[in-house]
N, C-alpha and C positions, 0 to 999 in steps of 0.2 A: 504494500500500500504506500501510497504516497501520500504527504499534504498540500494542501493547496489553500491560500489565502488571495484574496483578491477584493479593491476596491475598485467602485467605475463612478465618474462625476464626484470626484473630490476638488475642493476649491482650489487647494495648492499641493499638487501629487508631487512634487518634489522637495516642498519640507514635511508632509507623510513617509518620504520614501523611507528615512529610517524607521519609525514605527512600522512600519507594514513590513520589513525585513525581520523586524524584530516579534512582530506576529506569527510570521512565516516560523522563524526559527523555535517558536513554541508548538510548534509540531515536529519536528526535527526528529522526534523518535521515529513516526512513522515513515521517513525517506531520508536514512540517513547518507545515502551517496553520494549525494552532489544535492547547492543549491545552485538559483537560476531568481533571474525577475527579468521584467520589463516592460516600460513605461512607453506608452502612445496617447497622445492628447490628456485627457486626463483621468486615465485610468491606469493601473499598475497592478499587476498579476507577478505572484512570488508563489516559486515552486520548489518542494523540498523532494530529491527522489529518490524510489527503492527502482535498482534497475534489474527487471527481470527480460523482461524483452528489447530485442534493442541497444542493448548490454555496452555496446560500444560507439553506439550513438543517437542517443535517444534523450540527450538530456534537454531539460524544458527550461522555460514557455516554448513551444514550438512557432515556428513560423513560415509562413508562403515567402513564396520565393521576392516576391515585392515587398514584404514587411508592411504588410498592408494589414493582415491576421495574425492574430497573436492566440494561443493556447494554451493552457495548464490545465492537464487533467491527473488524477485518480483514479485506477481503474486498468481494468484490460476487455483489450476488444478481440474477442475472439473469431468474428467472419471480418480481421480486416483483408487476408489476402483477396479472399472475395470481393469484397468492396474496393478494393484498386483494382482487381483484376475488370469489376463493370460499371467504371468512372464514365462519365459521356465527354467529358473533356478532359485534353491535356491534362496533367500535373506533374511537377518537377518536384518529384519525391528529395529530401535530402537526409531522412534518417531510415534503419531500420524497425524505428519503434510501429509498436500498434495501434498508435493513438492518433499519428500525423495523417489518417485518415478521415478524420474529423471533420478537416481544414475544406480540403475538396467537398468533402458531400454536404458541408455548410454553403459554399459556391453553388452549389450544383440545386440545393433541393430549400434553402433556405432555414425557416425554424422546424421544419419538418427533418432533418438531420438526425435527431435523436432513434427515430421511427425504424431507421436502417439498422442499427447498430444491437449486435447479437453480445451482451457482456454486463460486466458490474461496472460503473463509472459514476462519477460526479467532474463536470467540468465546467470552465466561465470561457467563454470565447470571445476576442474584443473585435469589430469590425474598425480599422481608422478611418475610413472612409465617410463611411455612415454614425462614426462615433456612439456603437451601438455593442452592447452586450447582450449576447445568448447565453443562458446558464441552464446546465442539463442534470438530471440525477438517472439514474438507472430502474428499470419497471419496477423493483421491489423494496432498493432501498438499501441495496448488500454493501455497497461502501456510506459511511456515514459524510453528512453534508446539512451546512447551515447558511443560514439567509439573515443579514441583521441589517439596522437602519439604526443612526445617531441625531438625535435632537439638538447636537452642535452642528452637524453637516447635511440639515436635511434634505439635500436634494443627492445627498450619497445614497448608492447600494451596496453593502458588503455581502462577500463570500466568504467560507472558510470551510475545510475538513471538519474541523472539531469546535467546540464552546471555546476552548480556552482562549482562540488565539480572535475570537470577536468580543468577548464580553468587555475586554478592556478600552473596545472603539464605538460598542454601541449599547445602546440601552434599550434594542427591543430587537428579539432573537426567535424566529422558530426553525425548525428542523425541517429545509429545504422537502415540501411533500416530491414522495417516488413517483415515477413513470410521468412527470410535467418537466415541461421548462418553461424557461423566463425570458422573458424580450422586454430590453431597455425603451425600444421604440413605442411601447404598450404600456411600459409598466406593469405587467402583467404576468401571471401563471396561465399555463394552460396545460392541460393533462393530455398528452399524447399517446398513453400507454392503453388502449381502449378495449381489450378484451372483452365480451358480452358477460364473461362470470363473474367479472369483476365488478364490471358499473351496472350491470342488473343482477345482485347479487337474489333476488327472490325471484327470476326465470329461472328454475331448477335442472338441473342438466338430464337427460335422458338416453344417453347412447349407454350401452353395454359395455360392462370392463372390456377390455381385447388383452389378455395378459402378454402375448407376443409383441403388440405395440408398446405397451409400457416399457416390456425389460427393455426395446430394443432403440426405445427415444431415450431411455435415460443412460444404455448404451455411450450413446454416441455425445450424453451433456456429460458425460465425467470424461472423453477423451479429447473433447476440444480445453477441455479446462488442463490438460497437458502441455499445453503451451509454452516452453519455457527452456532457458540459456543458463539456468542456476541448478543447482540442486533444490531437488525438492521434495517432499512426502505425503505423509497422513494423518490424519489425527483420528487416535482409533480406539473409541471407548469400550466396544465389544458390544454396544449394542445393536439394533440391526441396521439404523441408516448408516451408521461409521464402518459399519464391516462389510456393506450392499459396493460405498465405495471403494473400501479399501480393495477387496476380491474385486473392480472392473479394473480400477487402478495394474493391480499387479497382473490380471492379463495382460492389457495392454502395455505394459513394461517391458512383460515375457514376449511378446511380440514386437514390439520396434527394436529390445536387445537380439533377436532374430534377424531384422531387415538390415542393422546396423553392421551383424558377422557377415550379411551377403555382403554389403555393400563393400568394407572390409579385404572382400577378395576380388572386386570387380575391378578390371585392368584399365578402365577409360577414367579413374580418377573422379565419376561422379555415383549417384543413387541410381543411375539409371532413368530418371526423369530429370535431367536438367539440374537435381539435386545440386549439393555438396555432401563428402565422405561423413561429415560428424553430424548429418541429419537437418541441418537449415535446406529448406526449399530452394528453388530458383531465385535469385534476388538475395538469396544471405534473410531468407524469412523464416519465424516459423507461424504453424499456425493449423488451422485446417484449410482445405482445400472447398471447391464446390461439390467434390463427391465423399466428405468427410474424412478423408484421410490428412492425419497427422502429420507435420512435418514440426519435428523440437530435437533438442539436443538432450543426449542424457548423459547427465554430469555422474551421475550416479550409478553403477552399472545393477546395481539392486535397490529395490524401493525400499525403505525406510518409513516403519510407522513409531507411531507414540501416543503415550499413555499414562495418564496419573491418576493418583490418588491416595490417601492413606493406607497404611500398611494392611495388604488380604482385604481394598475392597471390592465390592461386587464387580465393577466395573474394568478392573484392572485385571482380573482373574481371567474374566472374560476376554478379554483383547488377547491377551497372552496367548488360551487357546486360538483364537481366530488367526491370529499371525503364524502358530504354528501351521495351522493349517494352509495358510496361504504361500508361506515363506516368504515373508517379509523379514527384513532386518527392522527388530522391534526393538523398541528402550521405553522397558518402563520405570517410571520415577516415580517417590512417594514424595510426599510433604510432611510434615506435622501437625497441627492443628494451629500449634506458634507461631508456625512460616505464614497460615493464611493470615491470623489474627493480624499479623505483624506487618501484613500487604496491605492490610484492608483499605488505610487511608487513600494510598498511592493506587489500588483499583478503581475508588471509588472518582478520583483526580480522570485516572484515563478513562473512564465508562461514561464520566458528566451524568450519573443517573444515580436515586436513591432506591429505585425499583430493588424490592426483597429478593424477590426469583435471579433478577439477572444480575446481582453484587452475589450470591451465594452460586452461581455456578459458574460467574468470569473470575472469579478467584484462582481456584486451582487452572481453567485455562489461563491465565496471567502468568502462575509460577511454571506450567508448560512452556508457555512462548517463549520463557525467557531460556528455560533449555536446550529447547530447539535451535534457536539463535547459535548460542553457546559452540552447537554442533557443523554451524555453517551451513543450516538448512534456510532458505528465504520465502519458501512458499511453501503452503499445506491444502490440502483437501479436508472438508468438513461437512461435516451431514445435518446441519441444519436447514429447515424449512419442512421436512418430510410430516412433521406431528403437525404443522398445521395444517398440511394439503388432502392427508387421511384420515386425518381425527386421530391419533397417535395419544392425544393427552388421554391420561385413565379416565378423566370427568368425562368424554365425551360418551362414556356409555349411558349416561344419564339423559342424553339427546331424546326427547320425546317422539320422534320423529323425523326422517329421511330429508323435509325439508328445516326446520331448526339447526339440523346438522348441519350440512351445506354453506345454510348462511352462517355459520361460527367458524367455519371453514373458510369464509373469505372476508370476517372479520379479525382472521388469526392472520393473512398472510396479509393482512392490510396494514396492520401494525404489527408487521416480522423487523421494519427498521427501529422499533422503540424499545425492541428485544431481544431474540436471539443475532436476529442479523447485527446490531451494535454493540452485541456482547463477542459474535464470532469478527466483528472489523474491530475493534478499539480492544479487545484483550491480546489480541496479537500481533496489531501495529503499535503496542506500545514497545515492543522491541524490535518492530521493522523487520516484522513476519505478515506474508499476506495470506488469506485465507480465501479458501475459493469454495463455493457452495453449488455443486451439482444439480440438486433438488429445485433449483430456485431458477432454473436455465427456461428461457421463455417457451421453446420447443414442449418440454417433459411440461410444465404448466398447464399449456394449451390440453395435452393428453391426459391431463391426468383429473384437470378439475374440468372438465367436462364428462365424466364418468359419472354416470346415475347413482347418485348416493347413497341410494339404497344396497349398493355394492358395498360401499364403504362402513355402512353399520353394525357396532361392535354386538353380535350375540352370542354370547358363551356358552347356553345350550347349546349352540349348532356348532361348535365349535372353530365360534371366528372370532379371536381376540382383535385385538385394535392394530392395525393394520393391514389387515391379514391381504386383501388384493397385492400389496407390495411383497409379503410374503410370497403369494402364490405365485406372482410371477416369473421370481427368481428360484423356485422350487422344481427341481428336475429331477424328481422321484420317475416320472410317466417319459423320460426322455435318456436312458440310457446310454445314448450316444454325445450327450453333452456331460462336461466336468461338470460334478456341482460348485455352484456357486461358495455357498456352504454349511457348514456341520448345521444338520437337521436344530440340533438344540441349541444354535446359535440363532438360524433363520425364524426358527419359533420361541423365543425369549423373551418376557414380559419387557414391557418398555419401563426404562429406568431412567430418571430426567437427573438432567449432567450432573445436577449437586447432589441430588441423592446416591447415585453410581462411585461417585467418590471415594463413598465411606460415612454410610448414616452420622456416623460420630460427628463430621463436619459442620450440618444444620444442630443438633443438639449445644455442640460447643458455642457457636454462632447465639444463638438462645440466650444460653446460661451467660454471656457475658455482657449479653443485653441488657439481662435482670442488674446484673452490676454496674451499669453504665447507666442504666435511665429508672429513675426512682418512680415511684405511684403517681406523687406530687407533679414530676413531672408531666407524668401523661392526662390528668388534670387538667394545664395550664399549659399547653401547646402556643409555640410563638404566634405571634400578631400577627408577622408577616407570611404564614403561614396561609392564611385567609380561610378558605373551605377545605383544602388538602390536607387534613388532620390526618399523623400514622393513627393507624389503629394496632399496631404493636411495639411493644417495646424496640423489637430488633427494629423496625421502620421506622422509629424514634432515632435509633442510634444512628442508622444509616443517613436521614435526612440532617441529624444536627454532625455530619463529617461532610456530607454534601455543602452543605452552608458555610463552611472552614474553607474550602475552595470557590465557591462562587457567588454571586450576588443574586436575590432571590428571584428577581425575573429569568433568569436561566430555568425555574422551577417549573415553567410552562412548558419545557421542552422535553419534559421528563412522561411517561404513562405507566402505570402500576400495571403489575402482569396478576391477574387472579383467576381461577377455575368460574367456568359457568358452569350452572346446574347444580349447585354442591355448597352447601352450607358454611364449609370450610374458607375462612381467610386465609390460611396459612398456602404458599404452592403448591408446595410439595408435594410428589406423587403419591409419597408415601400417607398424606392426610387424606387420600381419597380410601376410602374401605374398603372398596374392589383390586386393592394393590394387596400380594399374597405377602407381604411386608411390611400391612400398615398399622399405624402407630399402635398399642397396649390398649390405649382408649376407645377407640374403634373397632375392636375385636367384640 
């Protein structure tokens, strides 16, 4: 991941320019390779970068050949060869990055540019011409991105990756909404990302699962997200979305280290398609192609996953088996309950959220990221988004009904960026680790929430736990001739949510030091400027008055509490729901 900071219509951009470098540089965890800016009439875009593609010349803001366009994005685009490949004009490429495709299809298609683009990104584009600003976010929200305005500069618009590096310029901050952009020439938002499930979420979908369409769109979203000139991995909790990827992951591993030993022996010094030997495409690219095939370098001659938690938990156990199974080169790491306790502030600093759910399970991914790092890995694969697109939470067996479901289903993935999606970008670009989410690919979306809900519904007489469509598709019991995916009692594993997988002790600890941190009195007598957003627990006490130690209270609106529908329970936890064969003593 990278950061990006950006103002447009600042009075005097060049005695800003230091502030804004100095904003820039408060994201600096997440791209720490190189910085970049630069200033056209009066606006200035500063970009901090993590280089994965592009490796050797891709550092931003980018620019057309006129300098007439200016760029800084976050993000990767994975059909760019495609999109150069079917440019209607001219372009004088001058990096190999993925993102200087932007530039063109901004020329070519206007504020509709976003519409093309198959990837995770947040970018601000400056026209000089038209002295004009486009700012884009990606359909779902998987890199995190903010929008602010200053009542000292009002006719400014700020940009930024993260809170920290706006709060300091402005006094009114929301969280850049996903699948819209922005036109300076409008002043305006507009939603571009228009899928029928989404914006009529009560047209209920009606087609029949096709299990062979599922495996084989989500197939092909974990291979494009292979993309890459670094090393890179897994992150692999053992439950079934992290082990669905990890097992496509290392086929196709096992596969490109196959084309890599032809290529290896081939006497014309390329891949045999115009290639090069160490797997970049035509052009020194990688990428997929329009018939889905991969072109990337593997740094790594064996995949590498990873795995935390405290000592023998659930979740750790499990990975372990899955990896042996798959043969990955696996490392797992414990924590303490000290180490979290000890992170908490400096989480709660990168997350910018007091949300219970997502401080109690970006924790231990926090002390992952920073391992990983450690090991020279810069990108991971993550199985987030899947519990919202199936109904994967344990509450959702309580769904009254095929349509109830559905619609919590695309109120789960409509705020996937105020949750897991900015717990899987901001617990791993705090150490300038990017994270890439399969599940969340527009392709598999399209496939997957269009499937008649009643597919999707949890009934354990019949015995179909919560997810089980995803199960079955990857289930090749009836198909002999294909490897399994994997170990039966992997693919059918109750679903474990990240903080509980850890190591129940985690959330307990977490508790108990609530009690000792926030008294009765206090929860009584909640701040003023807290308004209507009172915790309703201790721990939500604790986390909001550390949230407040980092940021000023209007950032508080950019914040959404993650709670079960249908279920009595405040608390997240999988384990608070009754239908978990693990849940709490009081529930039993």
């Amino acid at each position: 991941m990278c950061g990006i900071f950006a103002c447009h219509c600042h009075p005097d951009v060049q005695k800003f320019k230091p502030t804004a470098l100095k904003m820039g540089k408060a994201v600096r965890h997440r791209g720490p390779d190189w910085s970049g800016n630069w200033i056209a009439n009066k606006t200035i875009l500063v970009h901090e970068r993590l280089s994965i593609v592009g490796v050797d010349s891709g550092a931003q803001p980018l620019l057309n050949e006129e300098k007439t366009v200016s760029l800084a994005v976050n993000g990767e685009i994975y059909n760019h060869r495609i999109l150069r490949k079917g440019l209607k004009n001219p372009f004088k490429f001058s990096t190999h990055s993925d993102c200087e495709v932007i530039i063109p299809l901004y020329l070519e298609h206007d504020i509709d540019a976003p519409k093309y683009l198959d990837g995770m990104f947040s970018w601000v584009l400056h026209d000089k011409i038209q002295d004009r600003v486009i700012a884009a976010r990606d359909p779902i929200g998987i890199t995190s991105f903010y929008m602010g305005r200053s009542s000292t500069t009002p006719g400014a618009v700020y940009f930024a990756s993260e809170l920290k590096c706006l709060h300091p310029v402005c006094d009114d901050i929301i969280s850049f909404p996903p699948g819209h952009v922005y036109d300076s020439k409008m002043d305006k938002l507009t939603r571009y990302y228009t899928p029928k499930w989404l914006v009529e979420p009560s047209n209920i979908p009606t087609t029949p699962v096709d299990y062979k369409l599922l495996r084989t769109t989500f197939e092909k979203s974990v291979r494009k997200r292979l993309m890459a000139e670094v090393p890179f991995g897994v992150l692999l909790s053992g439950g079934l979305d992290s082990s669905l990827v990890a097992s496509i992951a290392q086929r196709e591993t096992l596969r490109l280290n196959a084309l890599a030993a032809k290529r290896s022996t081939s006497t014309n010094g390329t891949n045999g398609t115009n290639g090069e030997l160490d797997g970049h495409a035509a052009g020194h690219l990688v990428g997929i192609d329009d018939g889905d095939e991969l072109a990337t370098v593997q740094i790594l001659p064996q995949l590498h996953s990873f795995s935390i938690g405290l000592p023998n938990a659930p979740d750790a156990i499990a990975a372990k088996e899955v990896a042996d199974f798959l043969g990955t080169k696996h490392h797992t790491f414990t924590f303490t309950i000290e180490d979290g306790l000890n992170a908490l502030s400096d989480v709660i600093y990168h997350l910018e959220s007091f949300d219970v759910t997502t401080i109690r399970a970006s924790t231990p991914m926090f002390l992952l990221s920073r391992k990983i790092k450690a090991l020279g890995v810069k990108m991971v694969l993550s199985g987030e988004g899947s519990d919202e697109i199936f109904g994967g939470y344990l509450y959702f067996v309580n769904a009254p009904d095929k349509k109830a479901f559905h619609e919590e289903n695309v109120r789960r993935i409509k705020n996937l960026h105020l949750s897991d999606c900015l717990r899987a970008n901001k617990s791993t670009s705090a150490w300038g680790v990017e994270a890439r989410v399969p599940f969340l690919d527009k392709a598999f979306l399209d496939v997957a929430m269009n499937i008649d809900p009643e597919d999707k519904l949890i009934k354990k007489d019949q015995g179909r736990i919560e997810k089980y469509i995803l199960r079955k598709a990857f289930d090749t019991t009836d198909e002999p001739e294909t490897e399994p995916y994997l170990p039966d009692k992997i693919l059918w594993r109750q679903k474990e949510q990240f903080s509980d997988g850890v190591g129940y002790g985690w959330i307990d600890a977490l508790k108990d030091n609530a009690e000792l941190q926030v008294t009765d009195e206090m929860m009584k007598n909640p701040k003023k400027e807290w308004g209507d957003d009172i915790p309703d627990s201790k721990e939500a006490y604790w986390y909001r008055t550390i949230f407040d130690e980092h940021f000023p209270p209007y950032c508080a609106k950019t914040v959404m509490r993650w709670t079960p529908t249908w279920s009595d329970q405040t608390d997240p936890s999988g384990r608070a729901i009754a239908f978990h064969e693990s849940a709490y003593e009081a529930k039993k």
